[in-house]
Residue frames as qw, qx, qy, qz and C-alpha x, y, z in Angstrom:
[[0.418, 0.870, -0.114, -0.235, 57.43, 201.12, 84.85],
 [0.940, 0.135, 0.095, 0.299, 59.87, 199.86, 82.69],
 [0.456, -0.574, 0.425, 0.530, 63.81, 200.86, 82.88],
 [0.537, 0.826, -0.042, -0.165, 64.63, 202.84, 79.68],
 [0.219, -0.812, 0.427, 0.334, 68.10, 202.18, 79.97],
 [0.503, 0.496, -0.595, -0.384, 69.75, 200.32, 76.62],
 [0.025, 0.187, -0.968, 0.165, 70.88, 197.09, 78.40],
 [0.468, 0.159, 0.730, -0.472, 67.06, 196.63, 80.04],
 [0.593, 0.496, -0.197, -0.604, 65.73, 197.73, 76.74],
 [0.449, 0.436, -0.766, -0.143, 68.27, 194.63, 74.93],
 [0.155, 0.090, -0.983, 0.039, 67.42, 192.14, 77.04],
 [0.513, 0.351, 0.554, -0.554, 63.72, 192.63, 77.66],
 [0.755, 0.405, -0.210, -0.471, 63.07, 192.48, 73.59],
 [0.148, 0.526, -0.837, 0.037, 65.48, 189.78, 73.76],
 [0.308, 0.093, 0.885, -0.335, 63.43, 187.85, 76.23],
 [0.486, 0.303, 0.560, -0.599, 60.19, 188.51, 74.24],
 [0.617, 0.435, -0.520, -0.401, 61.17, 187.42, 70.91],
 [0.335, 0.080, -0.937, -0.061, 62.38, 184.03, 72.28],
 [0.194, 0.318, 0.853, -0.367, 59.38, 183.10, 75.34],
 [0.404, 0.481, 0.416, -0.657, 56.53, 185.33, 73.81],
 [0.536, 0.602, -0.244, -0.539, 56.97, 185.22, 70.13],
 [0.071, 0.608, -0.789, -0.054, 59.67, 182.16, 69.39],
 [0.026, 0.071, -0.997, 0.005, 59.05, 179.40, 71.28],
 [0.456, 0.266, 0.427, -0.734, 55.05, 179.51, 71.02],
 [0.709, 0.531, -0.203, -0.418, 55.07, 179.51, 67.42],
 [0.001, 0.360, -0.933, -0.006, 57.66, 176.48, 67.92],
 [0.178, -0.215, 0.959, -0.041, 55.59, 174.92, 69.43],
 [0.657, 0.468, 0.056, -0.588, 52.29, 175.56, 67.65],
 [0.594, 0.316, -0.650, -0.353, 54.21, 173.77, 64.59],
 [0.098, -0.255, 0.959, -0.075, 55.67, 170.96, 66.85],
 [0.374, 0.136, 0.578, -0.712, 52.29, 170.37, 68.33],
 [0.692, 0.439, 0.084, -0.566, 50.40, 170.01, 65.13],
 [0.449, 0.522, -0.707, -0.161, 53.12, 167.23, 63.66],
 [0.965, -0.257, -0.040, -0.024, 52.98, 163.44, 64.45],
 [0.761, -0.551, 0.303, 0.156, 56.05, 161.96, 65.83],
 [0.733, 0.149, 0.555, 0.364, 57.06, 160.84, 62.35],
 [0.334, 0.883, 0.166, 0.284, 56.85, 164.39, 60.80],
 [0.523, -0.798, 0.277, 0.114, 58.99, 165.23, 64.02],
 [0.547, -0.461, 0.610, 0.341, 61.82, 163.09, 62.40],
 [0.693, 0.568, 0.444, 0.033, 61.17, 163.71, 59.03],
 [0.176, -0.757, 0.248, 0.579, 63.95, 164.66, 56.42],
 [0.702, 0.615, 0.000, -0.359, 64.11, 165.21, 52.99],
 [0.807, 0.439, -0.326, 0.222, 67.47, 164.26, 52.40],
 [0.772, -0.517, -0.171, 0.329, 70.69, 163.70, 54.78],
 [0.421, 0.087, -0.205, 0.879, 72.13, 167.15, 54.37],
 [0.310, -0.545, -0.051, -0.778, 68.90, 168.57, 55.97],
 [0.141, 0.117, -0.827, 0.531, 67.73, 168.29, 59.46],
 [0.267, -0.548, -0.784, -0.121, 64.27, 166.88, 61.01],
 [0.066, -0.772, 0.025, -0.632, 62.55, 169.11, 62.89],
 [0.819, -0.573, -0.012, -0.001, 63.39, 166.88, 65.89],
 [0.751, 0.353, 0.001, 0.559, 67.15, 167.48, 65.22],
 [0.000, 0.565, -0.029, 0.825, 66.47, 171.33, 65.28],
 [0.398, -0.751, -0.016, -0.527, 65.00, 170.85, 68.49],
 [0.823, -0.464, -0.022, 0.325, 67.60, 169.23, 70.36],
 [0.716, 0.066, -0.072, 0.691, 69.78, 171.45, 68.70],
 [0.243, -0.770, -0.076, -0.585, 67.84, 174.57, 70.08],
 [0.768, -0.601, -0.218, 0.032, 67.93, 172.91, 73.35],
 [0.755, 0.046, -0.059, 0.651, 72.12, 172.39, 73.07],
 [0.355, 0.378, -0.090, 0.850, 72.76, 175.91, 72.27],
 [0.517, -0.729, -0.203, -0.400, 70.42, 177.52, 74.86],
 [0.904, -0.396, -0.157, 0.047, 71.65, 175.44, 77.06],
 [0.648, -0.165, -0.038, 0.742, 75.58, 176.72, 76.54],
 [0.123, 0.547, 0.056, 0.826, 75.30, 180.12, 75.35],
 [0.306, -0.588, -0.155, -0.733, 72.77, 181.11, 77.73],
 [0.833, -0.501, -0.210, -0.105, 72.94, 178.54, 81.12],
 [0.849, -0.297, 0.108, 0.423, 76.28, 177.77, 81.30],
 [0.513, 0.394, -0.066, 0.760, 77.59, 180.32, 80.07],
 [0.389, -0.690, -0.367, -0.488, 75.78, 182.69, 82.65],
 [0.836, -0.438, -0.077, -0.322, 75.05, 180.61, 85.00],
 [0.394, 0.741, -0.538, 0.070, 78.62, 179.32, 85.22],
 [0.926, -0.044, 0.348, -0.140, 77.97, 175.55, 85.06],
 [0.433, -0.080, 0.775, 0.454, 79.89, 172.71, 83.34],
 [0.648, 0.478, -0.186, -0.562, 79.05, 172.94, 79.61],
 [0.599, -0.037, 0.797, -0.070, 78.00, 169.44, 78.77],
 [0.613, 0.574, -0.075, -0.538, 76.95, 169.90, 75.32],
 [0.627, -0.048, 0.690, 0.358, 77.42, 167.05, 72.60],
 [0.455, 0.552, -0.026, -0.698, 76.58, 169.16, 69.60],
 [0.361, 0.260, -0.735, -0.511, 77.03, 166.07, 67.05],
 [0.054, 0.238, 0.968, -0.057, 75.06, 164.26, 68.89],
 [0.238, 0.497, 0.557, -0.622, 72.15, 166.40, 68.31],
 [0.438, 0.527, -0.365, -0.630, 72.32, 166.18, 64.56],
 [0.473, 0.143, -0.840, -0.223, 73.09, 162.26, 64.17],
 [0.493, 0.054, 0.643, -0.584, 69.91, 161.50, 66.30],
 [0.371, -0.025, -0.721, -0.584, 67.88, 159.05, 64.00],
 [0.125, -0.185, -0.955, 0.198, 66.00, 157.76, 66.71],
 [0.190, -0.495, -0.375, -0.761, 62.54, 158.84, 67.00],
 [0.193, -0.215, -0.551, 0.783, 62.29, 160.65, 70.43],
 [0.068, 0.688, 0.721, -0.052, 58.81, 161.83, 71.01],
 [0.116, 0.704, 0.176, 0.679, 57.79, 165.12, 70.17],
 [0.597, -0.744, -0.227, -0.198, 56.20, 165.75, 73.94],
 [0.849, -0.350, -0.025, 0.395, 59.65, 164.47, 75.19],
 [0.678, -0.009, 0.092, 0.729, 61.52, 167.06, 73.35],
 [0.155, -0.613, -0.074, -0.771, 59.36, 170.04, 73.79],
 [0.602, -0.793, -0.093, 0.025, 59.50, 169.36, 77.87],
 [0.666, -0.030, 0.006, 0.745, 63.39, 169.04, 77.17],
 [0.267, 0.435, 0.397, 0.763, 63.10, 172.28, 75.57],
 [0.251, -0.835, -0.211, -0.442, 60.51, 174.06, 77.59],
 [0.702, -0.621, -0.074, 0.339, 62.64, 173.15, 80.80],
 [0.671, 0.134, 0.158, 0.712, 65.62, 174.41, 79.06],
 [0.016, 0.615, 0.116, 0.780, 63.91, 177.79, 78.10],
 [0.606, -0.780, -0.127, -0.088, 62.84, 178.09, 81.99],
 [0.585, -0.546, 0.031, 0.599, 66.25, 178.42, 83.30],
 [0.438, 0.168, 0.262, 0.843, 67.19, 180.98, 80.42],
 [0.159, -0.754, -0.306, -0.559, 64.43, 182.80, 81.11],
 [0.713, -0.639, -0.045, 0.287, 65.67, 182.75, 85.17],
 [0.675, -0.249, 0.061, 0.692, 69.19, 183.59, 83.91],
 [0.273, 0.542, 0.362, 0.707, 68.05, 186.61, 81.58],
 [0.457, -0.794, -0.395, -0.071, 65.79, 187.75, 84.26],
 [0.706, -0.668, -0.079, 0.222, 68.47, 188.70, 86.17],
 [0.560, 0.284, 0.178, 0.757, 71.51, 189.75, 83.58],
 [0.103, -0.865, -0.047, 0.488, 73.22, 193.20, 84.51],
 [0.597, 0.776, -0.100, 0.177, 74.99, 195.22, 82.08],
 [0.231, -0.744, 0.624, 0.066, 78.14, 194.19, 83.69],
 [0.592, -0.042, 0.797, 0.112, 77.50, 190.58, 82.73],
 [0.714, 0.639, 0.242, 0.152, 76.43, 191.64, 78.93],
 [0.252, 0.907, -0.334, 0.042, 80.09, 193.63, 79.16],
 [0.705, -0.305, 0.634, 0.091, 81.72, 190.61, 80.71],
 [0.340, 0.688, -0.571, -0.294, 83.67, 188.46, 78.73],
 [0.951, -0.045, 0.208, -0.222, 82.74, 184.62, 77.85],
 [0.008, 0.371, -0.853, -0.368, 84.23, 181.33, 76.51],
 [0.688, 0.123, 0.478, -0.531, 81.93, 179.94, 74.83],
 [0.812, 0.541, 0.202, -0.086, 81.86, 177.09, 72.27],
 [0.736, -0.158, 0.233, 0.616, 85.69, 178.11, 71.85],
 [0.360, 0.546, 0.143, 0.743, 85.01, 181.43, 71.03],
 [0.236, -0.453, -0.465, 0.723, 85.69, 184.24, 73.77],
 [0.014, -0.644, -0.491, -0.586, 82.37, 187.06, 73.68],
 [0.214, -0.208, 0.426, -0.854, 80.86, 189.75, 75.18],
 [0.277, 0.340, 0.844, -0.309, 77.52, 188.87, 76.87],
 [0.392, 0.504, -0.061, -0.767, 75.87, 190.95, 74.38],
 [0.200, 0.386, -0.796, -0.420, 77.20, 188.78, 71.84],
 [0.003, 0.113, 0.985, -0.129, 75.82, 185.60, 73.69],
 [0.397, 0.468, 0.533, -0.582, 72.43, 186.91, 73.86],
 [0.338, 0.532, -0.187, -0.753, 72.38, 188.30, 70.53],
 [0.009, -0.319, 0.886, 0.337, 73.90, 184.82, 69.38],
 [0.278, 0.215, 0.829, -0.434, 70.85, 182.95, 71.06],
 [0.443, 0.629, 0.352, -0.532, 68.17, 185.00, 69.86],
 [0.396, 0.588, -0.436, -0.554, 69.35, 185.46, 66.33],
 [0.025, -0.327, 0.945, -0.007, 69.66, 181.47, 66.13],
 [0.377, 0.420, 0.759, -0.325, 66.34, 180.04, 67.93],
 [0.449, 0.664, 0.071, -0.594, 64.76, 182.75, 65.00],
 [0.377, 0.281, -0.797, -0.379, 66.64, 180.71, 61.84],
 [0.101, -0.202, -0.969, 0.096, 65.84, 176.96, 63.54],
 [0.323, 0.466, 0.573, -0.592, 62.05, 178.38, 64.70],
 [0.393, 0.641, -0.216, -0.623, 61.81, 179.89, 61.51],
 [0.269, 0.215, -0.891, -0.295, 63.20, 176.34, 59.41],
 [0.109, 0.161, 0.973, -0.125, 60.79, 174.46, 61.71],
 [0.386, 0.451, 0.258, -0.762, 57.99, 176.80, 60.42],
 [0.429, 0.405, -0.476, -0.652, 58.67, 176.13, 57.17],
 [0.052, 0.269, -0.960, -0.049, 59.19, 172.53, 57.71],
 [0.391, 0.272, 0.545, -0.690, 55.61, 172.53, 59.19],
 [0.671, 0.539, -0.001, -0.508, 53.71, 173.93, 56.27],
 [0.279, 0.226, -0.886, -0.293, 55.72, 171.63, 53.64],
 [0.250, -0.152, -0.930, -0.222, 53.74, 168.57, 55.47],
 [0.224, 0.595, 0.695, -0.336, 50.79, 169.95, 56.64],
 [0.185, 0.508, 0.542, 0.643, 50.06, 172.08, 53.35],
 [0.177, -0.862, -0.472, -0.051, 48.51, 175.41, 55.49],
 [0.017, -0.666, 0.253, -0.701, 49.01, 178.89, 56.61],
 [0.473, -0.147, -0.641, 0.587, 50.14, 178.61, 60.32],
 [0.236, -0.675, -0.691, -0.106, 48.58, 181.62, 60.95],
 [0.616, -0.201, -0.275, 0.710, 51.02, 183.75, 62.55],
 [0.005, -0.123, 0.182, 0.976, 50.71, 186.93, 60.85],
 [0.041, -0.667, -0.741, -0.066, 46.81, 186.83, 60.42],
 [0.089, -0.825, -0.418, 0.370, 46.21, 190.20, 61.65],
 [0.125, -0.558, 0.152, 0.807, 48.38, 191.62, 58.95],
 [0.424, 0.154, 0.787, 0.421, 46.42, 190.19, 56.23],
 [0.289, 0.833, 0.470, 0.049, 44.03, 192.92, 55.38],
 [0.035, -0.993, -0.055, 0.101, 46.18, 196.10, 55.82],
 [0.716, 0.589, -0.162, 0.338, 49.28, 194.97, 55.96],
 [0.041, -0.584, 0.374, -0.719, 50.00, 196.50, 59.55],
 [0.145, -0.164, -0.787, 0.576, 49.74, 195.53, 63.03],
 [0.350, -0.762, -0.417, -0.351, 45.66, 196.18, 63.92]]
Protein backbone atom coordinates (compact mmCIF):
# COMPACT_ATOMS: atom_id res chain seq x y z
CA UNK A 1 0.00 0.00 0.00
CA UNK A 2 1.17 3.19 -0.79
CA UNK A 3 2.49 5.88 1.97
CA UNK A 4 -0.02 8.81 1.99
CA UNK A 5 2.33 11.02 3.46
CA UNK A 6 3.01 14.48 1.23
CA UNK A 7 6.76 13.88 0.58
CA UNK A 8 5.94 10.01 -0.77
CA UNK A 9 2.97 11.45 -2.48
CA UNK A 10 5.71 14.40 -4.26
CA UNK A 11 8.07 12.21 -5.23
CA UNK A 12 6.14 9.18 -6.43
CA UNK A 13 4.09 11.60 -9.06
CA UNK A 14 7.36 13.07 -9.57
CA UNK A 15 8.88 9.79 -10.57
CA UNK A 16 5.86 8.95 -12.83
CA UNK A 17 5.65 11.95 -14.87
CA UNK A 18 9.38 11.69 -15.81
CA UNK A 19 9.95 7.37 -16.29
CA UNK A 20 6.19 6.54 -17.05
CA UNK A 21 4.82 9.46 -18.90
CA UNK A 22 8.10 11.76 -20.00
CA UNK A 23 10.68 9.87 -21.14
CA UNK A 24 8.49 7.24 -23.23
CA UNK A 25 6.86 9.80 -25.16
CA UNK A 26 10.61 11.15 -25.63
CA UNK A 27 11.42 8.56 -26.90
CA UNK A 28 8.49 7.52 -29.10
CA UNK A 29 9.38 10.97 -30.99
CA UNK A 30 13.21 10.27 -30.93
CA UNK A 31 12.63 6.82 -32.23
CA UNK A 32 10.50 7.75 -35.15
CA UNK A 33 13.24 10.59 -36.45
CA UNK A 34 16.33 9.78 -38.65
CA UNK A 35 19.57 10.90 -37.35
CA UNK A 36 19.33 14.03 -39.47
CA UNK A 37 15.90 15.13 -38.03
CA UNK A 38 17.82 14.39 -34.64
CA UNK A 39 20.07 17.44 -35.54
CA UNK A 40 17.75 19.40 -37.27
CA UNK A 41 17.26 23.24 -36.64
CA UNK A 42 15.38 25.81 -38.03
CA UNK A 43 17.49 28.55 -37.30
CA UNK A 44 20.59 29.12 -34.76
CA UNK A 45 18.57 30.56 -31.94
CA UNK A 46 16.65 27.20 -31.75
CA UNK A 47 17.84 23.90 -30.64
CA UNK A 48 17.87 20.31 -32.50
CA UNK A 49 16.21 17.86 -30.85
CA UNK A 50 19.64 16.23 -30.31
CA UNK A 51 20.78 19.37 -28.36
CA UNK A 52 17.61 19.02 -26.08
CA UNK A 53 18.70 15.68 -25.41
CA UNK A 54 22.04 16.13 -24.18
CA UNK A 55 20.74 18.93 -22.48
CA UNK A 56 18.08 16.71 -20.62
CA UNK A 57 20.84 14.39 -19.93
CA UNK A 58 23.19 17.52 -18.31
CA UNK A 59 20.55 18.68 -16.04
CA UNK A 60 19.37 15.26 -14.74
CA UNK A 61 22.52 14.48 -14.34
CA UNK A 62 23.30 17.67 -11.78
CA UNK A 63 20.11 18.45 -10.27
CA UNK A 64 19.20 15.03 -9.59
CA UNK A 65 22.72 12.64 -9.41
CA UNK A 66 25.03 14.84 -8.14
CA UNK A 67 23.25 16.73 -6.43
CA UNK A 68 21.77 13.73 -4.35
CA UNK A 69 24.00 11.47 -4.85
CA UNK A 70 26.84 13.77 -3.80
CA UNK A 71 29.22 13.27 -6.75
CA UNK A 72 31.50 15.73 -8.63
CA UNK A 73 29.22 17.79 -10.92
CA UNK A 74 30.89 17.50 -14.26
CA UNK A 75 28.46 19.22 -16.34
CA UNK A 76 29.57 21.36 -19.49
CA UNK A 77 26.23 22.99 -20.11
CA UNK A 78 27.58 24.99 -23.34
CA UNK A 79 28.76 22.22 -24.56
CA UNK A 80 25.47 20.66 -24.90
CA UNK A 81 24.02 23.44 -26.99
CA UNK A 82 27.11 24.09 -29.45
CA UNK A 83 27.06 20.30 -30.42
CA UNK A 84 26.80 20.41 -34.34
CA UNK A 85 28.05 17.11 -34.68
CA UNK A 86 25.65 14.51 -35.55
CA UNK A 87 25.74 11.98 -32.60
CA UNK A 88 23.40 9.16 -33.25
CA UNK A 89 20.09 9.18 -32.00
CA UNK A 90 20.54 5.41 -30.34
CA UNK A 91 23.77 6.91 -28.79
CA UNK A 92 21.96 9.63 -27.09
CA UNK A 93 18.88 7.92 -25.94
CA UNK A 94 21.30 5.10 -24.12
CA UNK A 95 23.17 8.32 -22.75
CA UNK A 96 19.91 9.39 -21.58
CA UNK A 97 18.21 6.21 -20.59
CA UNK A 98 21.40 5.39 -18.40
CA UNK A 99 21.17 8.77 -16.99
CA UNK A 100 17.38 8.39 -16.09
CA UNK A 101 18.40 4.89 -14.33
CA UNK A 102 20.46 6.38 -11.68
CA UNK A 103 17.73 9.19 -11.04
CA UNK A 104 15.32 6.83 -10.83
CA UNK A 105 17.81 4.82 -8.04
CA UNK A 106 18.38 8.23 -6.39
CA UNK A 107 14.53 9.20 -6.18
CA UNK A 108 13.78 5.76 -5.11
CA UNK A 109 15.28 6.34 -2.09
CA UNK A 110 14.84 10.35 -1.24
CA UNK A 111 13.58 11.04 2.45
CA UNK A 112 11.87 14.09 3.38
CA UNK A 113 14.93 15.13 5.15
CA UNK A 114 16.84 15.20 1.88
CA UNK A 115 13.80 17.19 0.00
CA UNK A 116 14.26 19.68 3.31
CA UNK A 117 18.01 19.61 2.94
CA UNK A 118 19.67 22.30 1.39
CA UNK A 119 21.64 22.11 -2.13
CA UNK A 120 24.21 23.97 -4.32
CA UNK A 121 23.32 23.48 -7.32
CA UNK A 122 24.23 25.13 -10.66
CA UNK A 123 25.20 28.18 -8.27
CA UNK A 124 22.04 28.41 -6.82
CA UNK A 125 21.55 27.06 -3.10
CA UNK A 126 17.76 24.90 -2.93
CA UNK A 127 15.71 22.89 -1.07
CA UNK A 128 15.45 19.30 -2.43
CA UNK A 129 11.97 19.99 -3.21
CA UNK A 130 13.08 22.64 -5.37
CA UNK A 131 15.57 20.23 -7.21
CA UNK A 132 12.99 17.77 -7.94
CA UNK A 133 10.43 20.15 -8.83
CA UNK A 134 13.24 21.90 -11.03
CA UNK A 135 13.85 18.48 -12.93
CA UNK A 136 10.45 17.52 -13.54
CA UNK A 137 9.11 20.88 -14.54
CA UNK A 138 12.12 21.07 -17.18
CA UNK A 139 12.33 17.40 -18.85
CA UNK A 140 8.21 18.48 -19.40
CA UNK A 141 9.22 21.95 -21.54
CA UNK A 142 12.36 20.04 -23.55
CA UNK A 143 9.94 16.60 -23.87
CA UNK A 144 7.26 18.75 -24.70
CA UNK A 145 9.63 21.07 -27.53
CA UNK A 146 10.85 17.67 -28.77
CA UNK A 147 7.14 16.71 -29.29
CA UNK A 148 6.50 19.47 -31.16
CA UNK A 149 9.66 19.30 -33.04
CA UNK A 150 8.54 15.73 -34.04
CA UNK A 151 5.23 16.52 -35.63
CA UNK A 152 6.74 19.70 -37.59
CA UNK A 153 8.85 16.89 -39.66
CA UNK A 154 6.88 14.03 -39.59
CA UNK A 155 3.45 15.94 -40.29
CA UNK A 156 1.19 13.47 -37.67
CA UNK A 157 -0.62 13.17 -34.48
CA UNK A 158 1.84 11.32 -32.09
CA UNK A 159 -0.87 9.90 -30.51
CA UNK A 160 -0.51 10.58 -26.98
CA UNK A 161 -3.78 11.69 -25.91
CA UNK A 162 -5.85 9.24 -28.19
CA UNK A 163 -8.08 8.09 -25.55
CA UNK A 164 -9.27 11.59 -24.96
CA UNK A 165 -10.42 12.07 -28.38
CA UNK A 166 -14.01 11.11 -28.20
CA UNK A 167 -15.09 12.44 -24.74
CA UNK A 168 -12.64 14.48 -23.86
CA UNK A 169 -11.79 12.51 -20.53
CA UNK A 170 -9.62 9.81 -19.43
CA UNK A 171 -11.73 6.34 -20.58
Amino acid sequence: MTNNDVPTLFLEFSRDKMFKQYLPRLRACVESLSDEQVWFRPNDASNSVGNLLLHLNGNVQQWIVAAFGHVADIRDRPAEFSERQIVPAATLMATLDATMERASDVLARLTEADLRATYQIQGYTVTGVHAVYQVVEHFGLHYGQIAYITKLLCGKDLGFYRQLDKTGKAS
